[in-house]
N, C-alpha and C positions, 0 to 999 in steps of 0.2 A: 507461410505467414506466422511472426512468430506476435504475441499480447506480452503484453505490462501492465499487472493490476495494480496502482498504488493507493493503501488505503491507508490513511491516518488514522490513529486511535481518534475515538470518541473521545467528547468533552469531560474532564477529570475535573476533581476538587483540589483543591493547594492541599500539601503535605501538611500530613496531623505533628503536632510536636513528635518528638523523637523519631518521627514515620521518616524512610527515606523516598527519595525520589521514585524508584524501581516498584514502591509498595503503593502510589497512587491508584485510585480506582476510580471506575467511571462515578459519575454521576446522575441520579436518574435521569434526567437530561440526557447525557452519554446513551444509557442503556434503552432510550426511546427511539434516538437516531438510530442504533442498532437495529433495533426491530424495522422500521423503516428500510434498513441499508437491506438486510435479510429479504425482504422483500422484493422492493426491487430488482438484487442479483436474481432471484428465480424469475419474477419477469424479465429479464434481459436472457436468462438461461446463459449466465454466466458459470463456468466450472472451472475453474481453474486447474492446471496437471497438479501443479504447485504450490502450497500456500508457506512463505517464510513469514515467521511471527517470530517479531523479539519479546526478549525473556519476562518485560515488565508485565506487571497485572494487569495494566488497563489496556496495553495488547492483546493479552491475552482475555480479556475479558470480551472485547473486540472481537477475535476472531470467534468467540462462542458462540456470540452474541448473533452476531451478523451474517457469519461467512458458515462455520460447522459445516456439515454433512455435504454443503456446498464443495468443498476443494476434496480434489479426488485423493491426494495427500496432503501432511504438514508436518512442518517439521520446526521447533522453536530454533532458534540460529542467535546467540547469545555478540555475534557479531553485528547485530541489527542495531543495539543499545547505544545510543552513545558517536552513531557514526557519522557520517558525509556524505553527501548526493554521490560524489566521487567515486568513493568507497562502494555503494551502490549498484554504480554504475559501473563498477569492475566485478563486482558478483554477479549483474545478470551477464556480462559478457563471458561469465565462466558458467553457466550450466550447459547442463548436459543436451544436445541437439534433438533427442529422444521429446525432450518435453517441447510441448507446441505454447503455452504460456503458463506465466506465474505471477503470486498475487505477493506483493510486501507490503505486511503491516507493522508499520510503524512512526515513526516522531517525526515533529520538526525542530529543527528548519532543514534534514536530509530528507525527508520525503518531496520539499518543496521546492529543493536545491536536483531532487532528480528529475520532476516533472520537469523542471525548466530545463535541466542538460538532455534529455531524451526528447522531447517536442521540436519541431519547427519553430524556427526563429515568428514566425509569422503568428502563432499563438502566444506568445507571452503576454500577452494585452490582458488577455483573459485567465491568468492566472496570476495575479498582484498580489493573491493573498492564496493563503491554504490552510481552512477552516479544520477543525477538527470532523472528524468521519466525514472527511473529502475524499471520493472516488473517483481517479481520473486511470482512463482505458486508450492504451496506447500501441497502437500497431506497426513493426515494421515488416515488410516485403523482403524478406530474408526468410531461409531455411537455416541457418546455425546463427545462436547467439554471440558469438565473437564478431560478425559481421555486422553487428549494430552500430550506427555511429552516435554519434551527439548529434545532436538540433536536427533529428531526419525523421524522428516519428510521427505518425498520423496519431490526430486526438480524433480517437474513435467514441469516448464518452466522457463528459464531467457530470457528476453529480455530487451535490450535499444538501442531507436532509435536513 
């Protein structure tokens, strides 16, 4: 069995003049959900092998926040920034067989564009939208990540807080 944690950054404030996009930070707001999300994952005894976090601050402020001491590694992956459900969804087909799940924090509209290409046609109902510090847990009945296909995974969990 292999997990797909997809977690979108928490809720950010609009870029300050001159700030770039990459420099947005949560918002308290943001950083409450986190506390929440934190939670949570220890009540589900979620650990992830793997946690990729893209390079921006309010991922990474995310993954502080929320996730820390929870994922058994992490690694920031500057390829998260900027990308495609697609895109995505050819990184997890590339890890390593070793890891049993992995957690990707980051943006939309590719975290929302993965949910929907990794899920069963049959949930899409339930994912119309994809809220900031949206947590959605997805399983497939596979032992190597290359064998994952599109629309075949089990929604094992949605939450947002």
């Amino acid at each position: 069995m292999k997990t797909v944690y997809l977690l979108r950054h928490a809720e950010t404030g609009n870029a300050q003049s001159g700030q770039n996009d990459a420099e947005r930070t949560l918002t308290q707001a943001g950083r409450t959900a986190c506390a929440t999300l934190h939670t949570y994952l220890k009540e589900q005894t979620y650990k992830p092998d793997l946690v990729l976090v893209s390079p921006a601050l309010r991922t990474l402020e995310t993954f502080e926040l929320a996730v820390g001491e929870l994922g058994k590694s992490h690694q920031i992956d500057k390829s998260l920034y900027m990308t495609t459900g697609q895109a995505l969804f050819e990184k997890i087909q590339g890890l390593a067989a070793t890891l049993d799940s992995v957690m990707i924090i980051g943006h939309n509209p590719a975290m929302h564009q993965l949910a929907l290409t990794l899920l069963d046609t049959t949930k899409m109902d339930i994912l119309k939208k994809y809220p900031p510090a949206t947590l959605c847990v997805i399983q497939y009945e596979v032992t190597e990540w290359k064998n994952i296909c599109k629309n075949s995974g089990i929604l094992a969990n949605l939450f947002t807080p």
